[in-house]
N, C-alpha and C positions, 0 to 999 in steps of 0.2 A: 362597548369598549373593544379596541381589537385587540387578537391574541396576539399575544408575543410572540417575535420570529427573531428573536437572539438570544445569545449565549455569555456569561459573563464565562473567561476564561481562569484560569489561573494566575497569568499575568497579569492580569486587570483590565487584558481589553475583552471591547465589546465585540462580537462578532454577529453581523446581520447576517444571516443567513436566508433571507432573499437579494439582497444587494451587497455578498463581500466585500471589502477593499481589500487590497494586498498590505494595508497597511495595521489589518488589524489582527494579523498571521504573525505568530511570531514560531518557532520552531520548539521551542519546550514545549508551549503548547501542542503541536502537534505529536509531538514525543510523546509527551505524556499522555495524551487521550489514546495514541496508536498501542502503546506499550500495555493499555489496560482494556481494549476492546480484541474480544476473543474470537477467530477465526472458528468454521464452522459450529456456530451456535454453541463453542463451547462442547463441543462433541468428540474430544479427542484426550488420546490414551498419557498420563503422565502426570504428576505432581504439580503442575503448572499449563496452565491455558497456553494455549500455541496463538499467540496474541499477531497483532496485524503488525507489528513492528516490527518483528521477529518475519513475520513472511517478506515483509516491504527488503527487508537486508538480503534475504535468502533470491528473490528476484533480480534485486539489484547486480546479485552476486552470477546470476546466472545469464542476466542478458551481457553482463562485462565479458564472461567465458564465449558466450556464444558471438560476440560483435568485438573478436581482439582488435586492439587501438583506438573503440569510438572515441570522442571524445567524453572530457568529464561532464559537460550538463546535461549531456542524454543519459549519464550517469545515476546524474543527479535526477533527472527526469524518472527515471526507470525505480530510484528508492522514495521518490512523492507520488506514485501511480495510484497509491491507496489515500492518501491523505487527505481528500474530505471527509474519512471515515473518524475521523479523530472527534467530530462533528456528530456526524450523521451515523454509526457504528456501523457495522459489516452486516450488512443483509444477507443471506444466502440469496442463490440464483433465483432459485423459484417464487421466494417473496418478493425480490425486485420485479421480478415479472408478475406478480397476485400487485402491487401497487401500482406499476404501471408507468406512464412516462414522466410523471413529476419528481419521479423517484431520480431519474437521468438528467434532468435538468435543472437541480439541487445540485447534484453530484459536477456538471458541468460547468455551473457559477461557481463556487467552492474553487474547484480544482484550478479554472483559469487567474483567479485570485491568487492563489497558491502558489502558481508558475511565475505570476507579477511577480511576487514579494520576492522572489528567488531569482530572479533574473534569467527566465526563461521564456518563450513565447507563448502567448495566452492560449493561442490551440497547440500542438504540438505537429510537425511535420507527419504526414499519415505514414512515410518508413518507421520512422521512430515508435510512433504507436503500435503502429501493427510487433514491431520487433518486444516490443515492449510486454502487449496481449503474450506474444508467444514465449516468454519468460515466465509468464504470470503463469501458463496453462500447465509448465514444464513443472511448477511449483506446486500447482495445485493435484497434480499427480503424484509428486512426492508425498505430499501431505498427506491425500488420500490414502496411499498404499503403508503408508508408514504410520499415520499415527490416528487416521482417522476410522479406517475398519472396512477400507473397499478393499476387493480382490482385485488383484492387476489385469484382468479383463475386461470389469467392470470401468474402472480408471481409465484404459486403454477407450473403451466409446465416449465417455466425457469429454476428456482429454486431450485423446494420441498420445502414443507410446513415446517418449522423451530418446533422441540417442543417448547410447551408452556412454559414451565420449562427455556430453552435455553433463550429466548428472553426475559424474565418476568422483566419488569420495567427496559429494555434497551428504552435508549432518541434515537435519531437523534438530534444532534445540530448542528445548524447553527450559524458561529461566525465568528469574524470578522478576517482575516489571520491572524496579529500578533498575538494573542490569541493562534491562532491553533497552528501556528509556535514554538511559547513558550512552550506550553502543550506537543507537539510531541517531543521535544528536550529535555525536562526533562524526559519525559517517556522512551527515548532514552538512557539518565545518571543514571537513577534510576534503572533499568534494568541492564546494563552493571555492575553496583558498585555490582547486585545481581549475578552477574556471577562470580564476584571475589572471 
């Protein structure tokens, strides 16, 4: 018998996870799995997991700052960067790389699915990625320094040092998953109504 390679979600659908459809992506779903899968193994300081939904908004927020006027679906692109995780959960760096490339190419079916259902192009233009990476790293440095327990030197070689400008009265919050859930899903409909 072979092993299962799907997911019954919340909604009720089925989600193959060797062959996604975009049709079987719906967005609470991804809310909700993002809002409850915890960034760095769970390794960070606060009453509440620094969940991927909460970093997905904090990116989003940071590539909009750093790219004034883009448009809204690179927006929108920039707050689903994470969203096969909803899925597949948040690997740290170094276990994606202990797994190896099947790990990347999970994440790349998933993800071009995701783009379908959303109305965006199934690879994403490499400016936009790259800008997109570089939001991600801006965030992953805050995290670190703020709530995860590196020294900003440390951060600084992972990283690169974020301008001052870029981060200036960006939070880290910690909150409770429904919360995140709710936030992430409106910024999800609020974004899409700007792409119409």
């Amino acid at each position: 018998m072979a092993a299962r390679a799907w997911q019954r979600m919340l909604s009720g659908r089925r989600l193959d996870l060797l062959d996604p459809t975009p049709m079987d992506i719906e967005v609470e779903d991804i809310a909700h799995g993002l809002a409850f899968v915890a960034r760095w193994n769970g390794q960070t300081r606060g009453d509440w997991p620094y969940s991927v939904a909460e970093h997905s908004l904090l990116v989003e927020e940071i590539f909009a700052r750093s790219n004034p006027g883009i448009a809204a679906k690179w927006r929108l692109a920039a707050l689903l960067h994470d969203a096969p995780e909803y899925v597949i959960g948040d690997m740290i760096s170094p276990v994606k790389a202990a797994v190896g490339p099947g790990y990347g190419a999970l994440d790349e079916r998933l993800a071009a699915a995701v783009h379908l259902r959303f109305g965006l192009p199934m690879v994403l233009p490499a400016p936009i990625k790259k800008a997109i990476k570089a939001a991600d790293k801006v965030s992953a440095w805050l995290e670190a320094v703020r709530i995860a327990g590196f020294q900003e030197a440390e951060a600084d070689k992972l990283f690169g040092r974020p301008q001052p400008a870029v981060i200036h009265r960006l939070e880290i919050r910690l909150r409770p998953p429904a919360e995140v859930r709710a936030d992430y899903a409106a910024s999800v409909a609020r974004l899409l109504a700007a792409c119409d």
